[in-house]
C-alpha positions in Angstrom: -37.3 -21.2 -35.5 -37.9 -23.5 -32.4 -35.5 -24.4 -30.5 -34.5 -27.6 -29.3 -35.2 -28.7 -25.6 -31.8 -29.9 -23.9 -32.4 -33.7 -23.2 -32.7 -35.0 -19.8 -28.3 -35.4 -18.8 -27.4 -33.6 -21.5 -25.3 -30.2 -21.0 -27.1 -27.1 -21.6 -25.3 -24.1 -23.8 -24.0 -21.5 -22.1 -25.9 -18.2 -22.1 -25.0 -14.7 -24.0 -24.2 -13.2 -20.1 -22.1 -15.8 -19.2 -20.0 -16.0 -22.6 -19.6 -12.5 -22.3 -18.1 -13.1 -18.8 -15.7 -15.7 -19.4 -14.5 -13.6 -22.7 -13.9 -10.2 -20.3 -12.3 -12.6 -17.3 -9.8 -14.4 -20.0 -8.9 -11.4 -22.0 -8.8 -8.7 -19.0 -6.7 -11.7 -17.0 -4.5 -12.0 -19.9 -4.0 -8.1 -20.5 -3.1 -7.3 -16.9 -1.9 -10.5 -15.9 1.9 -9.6 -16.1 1.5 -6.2 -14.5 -0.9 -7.8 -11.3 1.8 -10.2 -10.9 4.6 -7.4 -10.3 2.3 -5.1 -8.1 1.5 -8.4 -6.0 4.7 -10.1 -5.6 6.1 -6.4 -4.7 3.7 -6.3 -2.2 4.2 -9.0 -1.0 7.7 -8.5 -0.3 7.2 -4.9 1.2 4.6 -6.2 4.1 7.6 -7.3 6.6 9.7 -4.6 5.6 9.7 -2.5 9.3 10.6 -5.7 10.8 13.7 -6.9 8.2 14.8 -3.5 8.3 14.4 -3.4 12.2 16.5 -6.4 12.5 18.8 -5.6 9.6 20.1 -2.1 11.1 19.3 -2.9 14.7 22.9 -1.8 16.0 21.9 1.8 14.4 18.3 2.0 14.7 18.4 1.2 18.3 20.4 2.0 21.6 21.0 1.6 24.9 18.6 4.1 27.1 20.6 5.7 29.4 18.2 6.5 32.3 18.3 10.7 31.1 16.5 13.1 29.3 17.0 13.2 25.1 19.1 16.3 24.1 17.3 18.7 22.7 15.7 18.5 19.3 17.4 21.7 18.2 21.0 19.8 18.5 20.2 16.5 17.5 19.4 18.1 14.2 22.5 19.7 14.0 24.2 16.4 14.6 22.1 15.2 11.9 22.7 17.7 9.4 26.0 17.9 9.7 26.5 14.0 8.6 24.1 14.6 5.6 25.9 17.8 4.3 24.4 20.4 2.4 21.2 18.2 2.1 18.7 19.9 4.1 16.5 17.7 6.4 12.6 17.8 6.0 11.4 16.5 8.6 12.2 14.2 11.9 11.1 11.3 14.0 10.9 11.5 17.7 10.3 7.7 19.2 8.9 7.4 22.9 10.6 4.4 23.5 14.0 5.1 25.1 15.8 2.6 22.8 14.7 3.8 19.5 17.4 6.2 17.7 15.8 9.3 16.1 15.4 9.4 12.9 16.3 13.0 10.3 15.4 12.8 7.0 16.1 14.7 3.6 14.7 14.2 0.2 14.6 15.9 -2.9 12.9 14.7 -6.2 12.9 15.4 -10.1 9.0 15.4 -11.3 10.7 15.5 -14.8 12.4 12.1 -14.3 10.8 9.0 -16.7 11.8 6.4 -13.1 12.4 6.0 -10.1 15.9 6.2 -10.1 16.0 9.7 -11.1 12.6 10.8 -10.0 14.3 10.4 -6.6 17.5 12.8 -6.6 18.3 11.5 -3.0 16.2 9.7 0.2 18.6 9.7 3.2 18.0 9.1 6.8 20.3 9.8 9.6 19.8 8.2 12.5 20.7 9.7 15.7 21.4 8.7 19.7 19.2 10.8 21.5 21.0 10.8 24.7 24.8 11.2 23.4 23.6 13.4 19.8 25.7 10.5 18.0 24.8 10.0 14.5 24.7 5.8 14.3 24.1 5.7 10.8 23.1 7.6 7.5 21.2 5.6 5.4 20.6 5.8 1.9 16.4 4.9 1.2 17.0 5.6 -2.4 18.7 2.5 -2.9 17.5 0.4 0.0 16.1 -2.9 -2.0 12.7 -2.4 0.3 12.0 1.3 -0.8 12.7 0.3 -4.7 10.3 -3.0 -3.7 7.8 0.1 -2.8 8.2 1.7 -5.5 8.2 -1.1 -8.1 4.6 -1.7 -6.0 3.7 1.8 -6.7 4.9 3.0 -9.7 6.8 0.0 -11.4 10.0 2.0 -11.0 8.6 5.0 -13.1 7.6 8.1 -12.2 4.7 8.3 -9.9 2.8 10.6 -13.3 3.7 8.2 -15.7 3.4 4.7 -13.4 1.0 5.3 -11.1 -2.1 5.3 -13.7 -1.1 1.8 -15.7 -0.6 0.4 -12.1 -4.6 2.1 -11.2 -5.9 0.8 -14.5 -4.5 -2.7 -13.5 -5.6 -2.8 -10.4 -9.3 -1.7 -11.6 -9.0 -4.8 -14.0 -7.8 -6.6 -11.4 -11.5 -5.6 -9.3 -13.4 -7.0 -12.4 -11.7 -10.0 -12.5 -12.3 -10.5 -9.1 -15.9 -10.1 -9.5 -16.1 -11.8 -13.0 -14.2 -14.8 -11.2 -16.9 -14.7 -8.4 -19.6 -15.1 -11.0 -17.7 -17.9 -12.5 -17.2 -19.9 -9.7 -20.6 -19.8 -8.4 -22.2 -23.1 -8.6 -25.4 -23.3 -11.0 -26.6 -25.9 -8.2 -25.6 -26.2 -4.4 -25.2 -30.5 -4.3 -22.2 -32.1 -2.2 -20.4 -32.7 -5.5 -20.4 -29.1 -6.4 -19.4 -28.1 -2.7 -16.8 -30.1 -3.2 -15.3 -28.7 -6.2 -15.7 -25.4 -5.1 -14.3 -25.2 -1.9 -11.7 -27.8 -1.6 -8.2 -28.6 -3.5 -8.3 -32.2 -4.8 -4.3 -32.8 -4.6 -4.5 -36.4 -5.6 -5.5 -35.1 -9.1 -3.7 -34.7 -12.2 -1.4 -31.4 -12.3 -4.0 -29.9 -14.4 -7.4 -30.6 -12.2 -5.0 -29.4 -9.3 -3.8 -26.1 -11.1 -7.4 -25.4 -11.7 -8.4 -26.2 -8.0 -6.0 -23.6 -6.9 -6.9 -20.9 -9.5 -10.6 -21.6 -8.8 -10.7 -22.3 -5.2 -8.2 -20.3 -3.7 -8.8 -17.3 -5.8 -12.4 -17.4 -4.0 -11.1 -17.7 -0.6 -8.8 -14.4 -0.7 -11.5 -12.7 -2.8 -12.5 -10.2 0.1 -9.4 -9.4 1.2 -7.8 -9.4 -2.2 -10.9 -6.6 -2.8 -10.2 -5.0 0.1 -6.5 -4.3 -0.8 -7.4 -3.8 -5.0 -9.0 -0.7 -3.8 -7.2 0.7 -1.2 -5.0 0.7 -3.5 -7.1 2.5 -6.1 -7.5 5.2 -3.4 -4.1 6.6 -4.2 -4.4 6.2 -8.1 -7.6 8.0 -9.2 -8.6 11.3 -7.2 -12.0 10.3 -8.5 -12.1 6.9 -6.2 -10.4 8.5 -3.3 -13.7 11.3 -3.7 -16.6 8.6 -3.7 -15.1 6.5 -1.0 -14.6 9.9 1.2 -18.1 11.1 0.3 -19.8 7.4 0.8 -17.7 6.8 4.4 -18.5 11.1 5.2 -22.3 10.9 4.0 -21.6 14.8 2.8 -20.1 15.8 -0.7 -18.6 18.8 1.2 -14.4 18.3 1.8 -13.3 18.9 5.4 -12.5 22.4 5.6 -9.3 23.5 6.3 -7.8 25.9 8.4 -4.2 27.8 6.9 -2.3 29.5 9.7 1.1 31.0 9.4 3.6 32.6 12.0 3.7 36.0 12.3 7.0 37.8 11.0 8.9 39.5 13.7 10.8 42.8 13.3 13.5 41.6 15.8 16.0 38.3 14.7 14.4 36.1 17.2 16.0 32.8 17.7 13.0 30.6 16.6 16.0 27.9 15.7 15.6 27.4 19.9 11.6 28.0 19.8 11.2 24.8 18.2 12.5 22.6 21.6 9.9 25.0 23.6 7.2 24.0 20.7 8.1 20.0 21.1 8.1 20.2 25.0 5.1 21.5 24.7 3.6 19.0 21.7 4.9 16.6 24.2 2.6 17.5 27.2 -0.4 18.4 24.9 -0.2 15.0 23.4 0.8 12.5 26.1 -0.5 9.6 24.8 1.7 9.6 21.2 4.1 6.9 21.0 6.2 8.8 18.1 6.2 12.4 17.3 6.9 13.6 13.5 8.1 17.0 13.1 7.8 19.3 10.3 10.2 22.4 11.7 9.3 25.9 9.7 11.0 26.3 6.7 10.2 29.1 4.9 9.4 32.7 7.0 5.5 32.5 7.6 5.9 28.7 7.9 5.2 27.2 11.6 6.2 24.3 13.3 4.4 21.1 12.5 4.5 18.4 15.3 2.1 15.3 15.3 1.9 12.8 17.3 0.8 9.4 16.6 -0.3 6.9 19.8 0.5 3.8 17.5 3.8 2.0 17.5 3.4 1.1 13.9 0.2 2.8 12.4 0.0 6.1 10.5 -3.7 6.6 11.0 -3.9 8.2 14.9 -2.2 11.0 14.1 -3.2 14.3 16.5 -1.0 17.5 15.0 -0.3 21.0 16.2 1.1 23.8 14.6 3.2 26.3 16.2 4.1 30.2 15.4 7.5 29.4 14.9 8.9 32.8 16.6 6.9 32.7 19.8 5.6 29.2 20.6 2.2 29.6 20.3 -0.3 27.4 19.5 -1.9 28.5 16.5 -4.3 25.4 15.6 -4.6 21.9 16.9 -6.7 18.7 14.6 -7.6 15.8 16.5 -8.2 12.2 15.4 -11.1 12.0 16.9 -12.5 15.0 15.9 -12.2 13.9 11.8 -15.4 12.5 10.0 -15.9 8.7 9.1 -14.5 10.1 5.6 -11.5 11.4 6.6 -10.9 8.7 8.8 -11.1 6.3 6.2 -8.8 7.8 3.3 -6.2 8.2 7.0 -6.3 4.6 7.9 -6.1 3.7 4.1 -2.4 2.8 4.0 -2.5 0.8 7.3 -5.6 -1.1 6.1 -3.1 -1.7 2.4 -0.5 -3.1 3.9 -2.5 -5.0 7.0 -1.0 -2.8 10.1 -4.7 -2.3 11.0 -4.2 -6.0 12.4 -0.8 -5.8 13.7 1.1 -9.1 12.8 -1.5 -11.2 12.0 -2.8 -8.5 9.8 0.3 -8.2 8.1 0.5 -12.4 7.9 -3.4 -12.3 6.4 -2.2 -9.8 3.9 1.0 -11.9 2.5 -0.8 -15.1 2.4 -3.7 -13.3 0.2 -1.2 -11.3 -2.0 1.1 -14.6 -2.8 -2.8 -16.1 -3.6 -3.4 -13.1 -5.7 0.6 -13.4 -7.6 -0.7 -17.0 -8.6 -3.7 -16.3 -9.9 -2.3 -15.0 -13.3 0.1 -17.9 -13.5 -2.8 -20.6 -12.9 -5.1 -18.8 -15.1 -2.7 -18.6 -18.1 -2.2 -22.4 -17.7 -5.7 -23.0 -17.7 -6.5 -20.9 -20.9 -2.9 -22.6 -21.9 -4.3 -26.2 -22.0 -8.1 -24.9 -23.1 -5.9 -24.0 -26.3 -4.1 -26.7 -27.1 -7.1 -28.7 -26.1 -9.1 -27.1 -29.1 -6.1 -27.1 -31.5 -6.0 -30.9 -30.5 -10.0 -31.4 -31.5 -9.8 -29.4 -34.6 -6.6 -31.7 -35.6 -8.7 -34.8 -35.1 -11.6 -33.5 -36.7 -9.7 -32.5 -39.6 -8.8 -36.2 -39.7 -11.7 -37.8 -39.3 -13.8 -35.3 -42.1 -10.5 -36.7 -44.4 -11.3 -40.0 -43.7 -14.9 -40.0 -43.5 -14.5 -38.3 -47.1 -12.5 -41.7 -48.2 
């Protein structure tokens, strides 16, 4: 059979690759569409959360410095602990900057639980003056609207087992539509007209050209970033992404090795309660450059004393951390930073490169801007398939006329 030559002006078919393409980017779009909407708008909403919440609790997460030495960390935490009851704290944050209150915190959660709500028995923080041992506040994170935000982002408010893999899955669809939407946008030919379409928003057009413009258009303008946070995202769902990106950044299939250490039990009752103020002192002059300390204080009788310090403000990625015998003091192993492998690196500055701390503010601004593009991508591309239908159901209407009247 031979087949027909396309006239000169007149449209050519559309190949079997590129049918195939628009059938994956409609169907996949309309599968995860509701599900991308939720993780992005989330997001959305969680990228300013520091600074709401800074500016929200800023009579209790901050104070006046007064020009003297913090108490030690020892009674702080009894402070602490006393206003949060028989809820044991976990772990603590120690802020540089005179006027930040330090913060104790104590979680427990139910791995049983179907969401949120009960995966998370309780999340509370008290905060503390370091100079007086005041406790300003307690807060409750559990039911703080941007830690359920979070966790709507994570999880949709289910348990991270039962959440966490329809929000992966979504967000892998969400990679091939990205990539499927690349190859649809991409001009046959590069002319002015097609530059044009492609790159600019014709608002004087009718609602439906302009819906299509901002599906089309701005969907190719976040693509990179939108990529970028699609699968840093991934990372955290699928073990077997977070491997191949540590192995491609590392250039080694060989994990980091890692070293245990535990204190050594004593014979004598030695206050190691007291040891841990000795151990921070000494985190403090080891690691002079941290602008907040987190610390991890021995729990369990071989446990030691985890203290790391991280030199950013905001970032979770610099972290240096030394662990401490928890009787004596001594310093029993000590990871750098800079001592980690591009791979390590990589996974560590994962969460900061998510939520667009990697770029301070304007990372932060870059990163809403492209997750409110991503949230209207499945609402533009549903009214575009929308119209395509009733378009067709329209044409077959009027053909089914004209075949009637033709057969008059």
């Amino acid at each position: 059979m031979i087949k027909k030559k396309a006239k000169k002006g007149e449209k050519r078919g559309k190949s079997g690759i590129r049918k195939m393409i628009d059938w994956l980017h409609l169907w996949l779009g309309l599968v995860s569409g509701i599900i991308v909407l939720v993780i992005a708008v989330s997001g959305c909403l969680f990228t300013f959360q520091k600074e709401i919440n800074e500016w929200y609790y800023h009579d209790k997460m901050f104070v006046t410095p007064a020009g003297t030495a913090p108490l030690p960390v020892t009674q702080l935490t009894r402070n602490a602990q006393e206003a949060l009851g028989d809820r044991l704290i976990s772990n603590m944050t120690a802020y540089k900057a005179p006027d930040r209150a330090w913060e104790f915190m104590t979680y427990k959660g139910n791995d049983t639980a179907l969401t949120y709500f009960g995966a998370v028995e309780y999340y509370e923080v008290a905060l503390v003056n370091p100079y007086t041992g005041k406790v300003t506040a307690v807060l409750d994170y559990k039911h703080n609207f941007f830690f359920i935000v979070k966790y709507l982002h994570w999880s949709l408010l289910l348990n991270t087992p039962y959440g966490q893999p329809i929000v992966g899955w979504a967000t892998f669809i969400f990679v091939v539509l990205l990539i499927t939407g690349l190859v649809l946008w991409w001009p046959k030919k590069w002319t002015k007209a097609t530059r044009e379409q492609s790159f600019k928003v014709r608002w004087k057009a009718g609602f439906k050209r302009v819906n299509y413009d901002l599906h089309n258009v701005l969907g190719f303008y976040a693509m990179s970033v939108a990529l970028v946070l699609a699968l840093t995202g991934m990372v955290w769902s699928f073990t077997w992404f977070r491997t191949a990106v540590y192995v491609a950044a590392a250039g080694t299939i060989t994990a980091p090795a890692k070293r245990e250490v535990k204190s050594v039990l004593q014979t004598v009752n030695n206050t190691n309660q007291s040891m841990l103020d000795s151990c921070f002192a000494a985190a403090q002059r080891i690691l002079p450059d941290a602008r907040r300390y987190y610390i991890r204080a021995a729990a369990m009788p071989e446990a030691v004393h985890t203290i790391g310090g991280y030199k950013s403000r905001e970032q979770y990625f610099s972290a240096d951390e030394l662990k401490f015998d928890q009787y004596n003091g001594q310093l029993l192993a000590r990871s750098n930073d800079t001592h980690k492998n591009r791979g390590e690196r990589l996974i560590d500055m994962n969460y900061d490169i998510h939520v667009g701390a990697i770029g301070g503010i304007w990372g932060k601004i870059v990163v809403f801007i492209v997750g409110l593009i991503c949230a209207s991508l499945p609402v533009t591309g549903f009214y575009v398939w929308w119209n395509k239908k009733k378009k067709s159901k329209k044409k077959i209407v009027l053909d089914n006329k004209s075949t009637f009247v033709t057969s008059l």
